[in-house]
Structures are given as C-alpha cells and as structure tokens.
N, C-alpha and C positions, 0 to 999 in steps of 0.2 A: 391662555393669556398672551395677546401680543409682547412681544420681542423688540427692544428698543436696540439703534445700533450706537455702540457709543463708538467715538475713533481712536486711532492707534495710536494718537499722537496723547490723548489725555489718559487711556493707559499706560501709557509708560510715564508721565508726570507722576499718578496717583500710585505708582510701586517707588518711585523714588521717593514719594514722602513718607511711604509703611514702612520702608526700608532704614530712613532715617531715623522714624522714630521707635522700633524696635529695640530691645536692651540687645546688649550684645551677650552671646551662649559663652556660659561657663565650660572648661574648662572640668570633664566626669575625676573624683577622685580614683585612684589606682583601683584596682583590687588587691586584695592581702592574697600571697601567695599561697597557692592551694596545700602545698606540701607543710605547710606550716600550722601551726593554732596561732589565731589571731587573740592577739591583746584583749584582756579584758577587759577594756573601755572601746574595744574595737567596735562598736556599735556606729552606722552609718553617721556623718555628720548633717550629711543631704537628703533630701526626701527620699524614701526607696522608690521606685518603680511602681507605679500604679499597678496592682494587684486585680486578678479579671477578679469578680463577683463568684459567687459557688453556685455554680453549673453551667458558667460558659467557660467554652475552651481557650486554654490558656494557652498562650504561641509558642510554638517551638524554638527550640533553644538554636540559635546560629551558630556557623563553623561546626567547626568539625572536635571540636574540645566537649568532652562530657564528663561531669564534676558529679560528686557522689560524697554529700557534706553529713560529717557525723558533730552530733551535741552531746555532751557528759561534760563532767564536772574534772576537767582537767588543773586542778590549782583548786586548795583548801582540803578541809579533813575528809573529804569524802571522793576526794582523787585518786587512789588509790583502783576502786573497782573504776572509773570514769573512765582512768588513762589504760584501761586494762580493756575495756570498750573500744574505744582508739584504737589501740594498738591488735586487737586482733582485726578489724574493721578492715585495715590497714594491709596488714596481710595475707589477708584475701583480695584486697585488690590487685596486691603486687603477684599476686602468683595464680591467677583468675580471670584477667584482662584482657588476655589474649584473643579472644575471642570479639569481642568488641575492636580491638585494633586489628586485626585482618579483615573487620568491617569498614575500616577508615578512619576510625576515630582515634583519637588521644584521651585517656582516660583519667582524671585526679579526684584527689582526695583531697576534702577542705574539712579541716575538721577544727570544729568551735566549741570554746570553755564557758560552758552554760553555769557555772560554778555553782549547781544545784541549789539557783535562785530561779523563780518563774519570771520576775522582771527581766532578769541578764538572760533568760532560756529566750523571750520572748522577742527580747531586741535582736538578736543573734538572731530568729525564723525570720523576722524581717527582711535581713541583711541578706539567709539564704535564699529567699523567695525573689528577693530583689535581681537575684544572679542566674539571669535563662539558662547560663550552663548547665546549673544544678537540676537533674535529674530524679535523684532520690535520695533518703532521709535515713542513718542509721541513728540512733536516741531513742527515747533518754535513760538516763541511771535511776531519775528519782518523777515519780507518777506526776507529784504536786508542779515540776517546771513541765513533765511530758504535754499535761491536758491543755494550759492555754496558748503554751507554742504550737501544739498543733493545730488550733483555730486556724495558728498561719497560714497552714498547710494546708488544709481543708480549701482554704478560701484562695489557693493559687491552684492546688489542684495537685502537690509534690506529693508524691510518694513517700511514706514512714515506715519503715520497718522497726520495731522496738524488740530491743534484745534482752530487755529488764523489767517492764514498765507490766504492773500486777494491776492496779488499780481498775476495776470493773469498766470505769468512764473512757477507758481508753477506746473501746471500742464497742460501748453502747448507745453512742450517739450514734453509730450506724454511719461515720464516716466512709467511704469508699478509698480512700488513701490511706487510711493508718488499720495498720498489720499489728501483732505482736506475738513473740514467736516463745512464748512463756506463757505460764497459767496465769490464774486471776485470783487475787487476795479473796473473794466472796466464797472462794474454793479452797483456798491456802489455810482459811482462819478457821473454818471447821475441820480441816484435818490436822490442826495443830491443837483444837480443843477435845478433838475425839481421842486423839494422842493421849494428853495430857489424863484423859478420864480413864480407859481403857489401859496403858500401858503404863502411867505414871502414879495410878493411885489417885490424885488430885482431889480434894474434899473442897477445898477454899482457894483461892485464888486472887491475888492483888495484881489490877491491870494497871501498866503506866502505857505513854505513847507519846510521842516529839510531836503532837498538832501540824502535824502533816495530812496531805490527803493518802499518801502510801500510808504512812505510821499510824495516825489516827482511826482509817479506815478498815485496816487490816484487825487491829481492837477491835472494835465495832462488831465486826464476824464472828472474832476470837468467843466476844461475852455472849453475843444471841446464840452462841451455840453453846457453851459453857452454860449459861444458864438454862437452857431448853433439855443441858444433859443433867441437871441436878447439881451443879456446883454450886455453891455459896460463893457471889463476886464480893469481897471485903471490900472495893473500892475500883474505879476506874478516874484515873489523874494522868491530864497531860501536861507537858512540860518543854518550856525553850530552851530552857538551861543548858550549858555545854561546858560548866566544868565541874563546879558547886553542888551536889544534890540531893544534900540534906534533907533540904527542906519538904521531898515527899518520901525519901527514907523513913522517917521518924515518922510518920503513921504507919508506914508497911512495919515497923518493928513492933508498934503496940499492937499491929491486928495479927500479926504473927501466921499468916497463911502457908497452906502446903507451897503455896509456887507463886512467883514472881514471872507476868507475861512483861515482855516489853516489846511494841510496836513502831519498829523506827529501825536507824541505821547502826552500824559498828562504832563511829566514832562517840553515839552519847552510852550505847548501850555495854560498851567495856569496860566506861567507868561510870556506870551503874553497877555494875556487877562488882568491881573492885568495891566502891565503896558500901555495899551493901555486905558483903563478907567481911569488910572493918567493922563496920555498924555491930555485928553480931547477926546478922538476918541470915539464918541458914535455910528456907525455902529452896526449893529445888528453880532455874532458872528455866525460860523456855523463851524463844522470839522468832519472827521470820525471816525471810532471804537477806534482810538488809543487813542481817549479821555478821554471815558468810563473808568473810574476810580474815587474812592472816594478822588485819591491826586490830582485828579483836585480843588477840593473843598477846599482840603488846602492849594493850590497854589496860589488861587485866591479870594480865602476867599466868602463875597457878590456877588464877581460882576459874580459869576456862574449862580446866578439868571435869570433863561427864556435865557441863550443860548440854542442851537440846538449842537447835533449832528445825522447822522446817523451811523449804527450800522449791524452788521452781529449775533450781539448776545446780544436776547430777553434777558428782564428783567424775572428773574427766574418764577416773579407772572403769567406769561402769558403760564407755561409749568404743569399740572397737578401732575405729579410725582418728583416736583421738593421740593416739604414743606420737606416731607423726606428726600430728599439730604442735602436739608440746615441745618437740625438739626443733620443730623450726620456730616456735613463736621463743624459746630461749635461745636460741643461736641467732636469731634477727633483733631480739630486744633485752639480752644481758639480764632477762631476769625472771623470779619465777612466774607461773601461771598463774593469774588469776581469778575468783570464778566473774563469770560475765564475760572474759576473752574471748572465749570458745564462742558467747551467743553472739558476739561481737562478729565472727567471723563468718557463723551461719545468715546471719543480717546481712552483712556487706554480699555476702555469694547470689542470696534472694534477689537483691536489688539489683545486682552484675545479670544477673536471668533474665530478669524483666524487661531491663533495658534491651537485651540483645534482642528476646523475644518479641517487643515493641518492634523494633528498626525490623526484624524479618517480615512484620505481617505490614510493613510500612511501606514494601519493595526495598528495601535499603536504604531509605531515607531516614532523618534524623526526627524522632517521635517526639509525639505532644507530651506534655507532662500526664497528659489527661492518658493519652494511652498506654505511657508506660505504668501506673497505678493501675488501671485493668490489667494490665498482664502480672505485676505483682499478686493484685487481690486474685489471679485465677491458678497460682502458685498451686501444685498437688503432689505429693509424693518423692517432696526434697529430700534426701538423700544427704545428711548433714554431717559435722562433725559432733551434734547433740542430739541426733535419731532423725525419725521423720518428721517434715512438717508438710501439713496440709491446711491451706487457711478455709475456713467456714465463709456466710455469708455477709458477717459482719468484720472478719479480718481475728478474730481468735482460731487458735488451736482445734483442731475436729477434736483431737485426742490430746491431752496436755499431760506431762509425768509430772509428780510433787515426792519429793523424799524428807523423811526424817532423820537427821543424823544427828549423833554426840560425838564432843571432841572427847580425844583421849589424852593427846597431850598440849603444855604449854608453848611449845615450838613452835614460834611463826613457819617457818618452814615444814612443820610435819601438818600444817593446819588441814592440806588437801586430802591426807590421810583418813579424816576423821572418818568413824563408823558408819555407816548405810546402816539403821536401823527400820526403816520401810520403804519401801517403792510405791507409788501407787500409781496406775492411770486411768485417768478421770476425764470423760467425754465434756465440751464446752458445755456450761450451764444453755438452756433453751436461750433463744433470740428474741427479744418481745418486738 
C-alpha cells in the first residue's frame, strides 16, 4: 500500500489536541502493607489490573520485592485455625528467606482475612492477583472460599499451595497452580465410615452438615460409604444455624441412632455436641478435620470426652522435626500450637522453593508467575515439618496420611494430646 507523507508541522498540532483532550491519570491507591492483614473491607476500590487469560504468560513481577500472600479467615469464629495458618506461614518465611535474599530479593508476607466467606476469599484473589509482586498463594482454611478464589488464580496463573483444603474439586479441575498438601474429604469420609463400622460398632447413624462444600461434601462420602457398609442412615440434615440447634436435634433424639456424624467446622459442631448431651442424645459423636481445634473444647466443655474425629493432620507428637517448630512458633507468637500451623509452614517453605527454584533456572532473573507454579507443581520429596510431600500430576499428595483420634480430655490445652487411634496412608485416588 502506498505511504502518504504527512508533515511535521501538522503532527505535532494533532498530539497537542490528543493531548488536550485526554483525562488526566489518577493517582494508584497505596498498597496495604505486607506485613500486616488488611481490613476486611480492604477489597480494591479501583479496577484490578487486567488479568492474562488461562494460558498465556503472565509478566513478571518488577523490582526486586517478592511477596508470598497467604488467605484464612483471620477475624470471626473460625480464626482460630485461620490465624494458626498465618502464623506458621509466617514463620517460615522469617526463618526460610534467606536464600531468596542472597538472590537479591526482599522478601514479604501479605496476608489476607478471607473471613471464610467465598465472596471476601474472592475479592481478596483479586486484590492478590492485581499485585505482580505476589508470587505464590498459601490458603485456604475452608474448601467452599478455596475453589472460587482460586478461579483467580488459575486465570493469572499464581501459584496455591493449600495447607487445609480436603475438598476433591481443589484439584480435580486439573488446575496447574493449585497444590494441596493434605488428603482429600472423598478419602477422609470413607475412612471415617469404615471407622465408625469396624471400630465403633455403628448400626445407625444420623448425618448433619453446615451446607458447605467442605462440610456438606465430606457427609456425602461419609453416607455412600456408610451405606454401601450396611449402616441404616436415620437421616442426613444440613444446617446454617450458628447458635440455636434444636431444631434438627429433636428428630436425632426421636430416631435415637448409635452415632451422630457432623460434617463441618468446630465452631457449629461444639455446640452441637454440647446441646445434643442437654438434649439427652447420647449417641456416640464422630466428624472430620474441621473439628480439630482446642475451641471445640470450649464449646462443649466435658462432653468432648472420648468423641472421634478424623483428620488429615497428625498430632505434631507423631512428626520428629516438629519439638522445634513448636518452640519457635510459641516463643515468636505467645501461644499454643495449632493444628493447621505446622501445614501452614510446610506451605509457605514449598512456595519459598519454588520461588528460588524458578529464579535459578531463570539465570537469576526474577520469574514468571507461570514458572514459578511449575517449579511448585514439580515439588518431590519435601522434607517437612509434617512428613514428606510429593505433589502428583494434578497437585495432590502421591501418598496422603489420615488419622483417627479421640479426645481424652476437656482441656483446651491438653486438646493436642488427644489419642492417635489409627494412622493410615492412602496413595491419591487415580486422576481422571
């Protein structure tokens, strides 16, 4: 195509009128300092950052600051394990980093209160994704905020490590970014109902569950197995409710079953238990990991005594390199350990690997998001404070442990005592 020449004089007329009428640039808000949790309305006020598409490469992060943003539910009843998430997360960075800063870098921690809602999980991946420094992802506490925030992720291309998250979906969409360094509820809920038939006698059984996708989900498991072993299900009833719970008490008391499963977290399920032993309902109790907490103990006072639950994470006493963690994670945070801290730490160490691992095969340059999630997902023979991990092709466990324990006593503080009544370990279900 012929080439017109325009002149010099009428380009620069036609930049001074684009020029004029151009808005004038705002003015980026701050960023929330890393070392801190941001507000829970901290949600962007301004557009985030256009997000690449899922499968092109996402730009590396500028400067020389590399951010490592953890989600739990830091504030509300389910803060407890959240800030226990944080806080080991945390401590691996502080004492793990180094390696990375004789690279060049400066290294932070941004850590966001997803206040184990999927809306607040969601806006918070936003806000990480929005921020090139962020590298990699430790979250979440609860499956139901893990799966749509991590769409975020997915579709920037960050790295997930999840140090809690059971829920199958976490990593059967075949994500390439999201890891998880715990078993899977579809594994959890048959060996809670094999439990329950084998060791516990169980003839009948009444399922409740918080209509969650953890809580709900993990039921689910619980009764196709339960029912495939011969158990009589007297009912499966889920439930919002977070103080009151009458209202599905009082058919568990008319159908009067060997066992009461609940599928959900500590804060509904200790006072279910409390008011289920007012009720008069003496069924034997049994649930899974969302248990494990010492505010179950203060929810329900005695009657914690000789329930069950099962678990995806061991009591620290059963992991050799763990006396040390506990004594620095009490002498850095004034208080006990608890469970999820430790995967908390094994997460953050993964993600600190990756990273480094990324920049060495980069020449020392500062890696794409895209390549530090391969060098996560090629994670083999970590060496943890919770055993080995080895991620498969889909980002689960090659090899995953599940435990049974019963508390003995009502001591918040003796909570991490409680008994090891089985060990198992269980290869990832197949990959479809």
């Amino acid at each position: 195509m012929r080439m017109r020449t325009v002149s010099l004089a009428l380009l620069l007329i036609l930049a001074m009128v684009v020029s004029a009428c151009a808005p004038a640039p705002e003015p980026s808000a701050p960023a929330p300092a890393a070392t801190e949790a941001p507000a829970a309305d901290a949600a962007a006020t301004e557009p985030p950052a256009e997000e690449p598409a899922a499968g092109e490469a996402a730009p590396a992060a500028s400067g020389t600051v590399i951010k490592v943003a953890t989600q739990s539910p830091l504030s509300g009843p389910q803060s407890v394990l959240g800030t226990a998430i944080k806080n080991g997360a945390q401590l691996a960075l502080e004492q793990n980093s180094a390696k990375l800063q004789e690279m060049g870098f400066t290294v932070e921690l941004a850590p966001f209160d997803d206040q184990a809602t999927p809306d607040t999980g969601v806006a918070n991946a936003k806000q990480i994704v929005g921020d090139p420094a962020v590298l990699c992802l430790v979250g979440h506490l609860n499956s139901g905020v893990a799966i749509p925030s991590s769409e975020e992720y997915h579709n920037a291309q960050l790295a997930m490590v999840s140090p809690a998250n059971t829920n199958p979906l976490i990593t059967t969409r075949g994500y390439p970014e999201v890891n998880r360094i715990v078993g899977r509820d579809d594994v959890q809920g048959v060996v809670g109902a094999e439990f329950a038939n084998t060791e516990m006698g169980v003839k009948s059984v009444y399922i409740l569950h918080d209509k969650t996708a953890y809580g709900q989900g993990i039921a689910e498991f619980f009764r196709q197995k339960a029912e495939e072993l011969g158990m009589n299900v007297l009912g499966f009833e889920g439930t919002e409710e977070q103080a009151n719970f009458d209202s599905v008490l009082t058919p568990i008391l008319a159908a009067n079953p060997d066992l009461v499963y609940f599928g959900g977290i500590y804060s509904q399920g200790g006072l279910i238990l409390k008011q289920m032993r007012e009720k008069g309902i003496t069924a034997q109790f049994l649930g899974p990991d969302g248990l494990d907490s010492s505010e179950m103990a203060n929810l329900a006072g005695d009657y914690v005594k000789d329930m069950y639950f099962t678990t995806t994470a061991g009591p620290l006493s059963l992991f050799p390199k763990a006396k040390q963690f506990i004594a620095d994670y009490e002498a850095r945070f004034g208080e006990q350990v608890q469970p999820y801290a430790a995967e908390g730490f094994d997460a953050m160490n993964i993600c600190l690997n990756g990273i480094a691992a990324a920049v060495e095969a980069n020449g020392g340059a500062l890696p794409s998001r895209a390549q530090v999630a391969a060098a996560v997902r090629a994670t083999a023979d970590y060496d943890g404070i919770t055993g080995m991990k080895t991620f498969n092709e889909i980002g689960d466990l090659t090899v995953a442990q599940y435990f049974v324990k019963q508390v003995k006593s009502s001591d918040p503080a003796e909570w991490g005592a409680a008994e090891v009544v089985k060990v198992l370990d269980i290869p990832a279900p197949a990959s479809n």
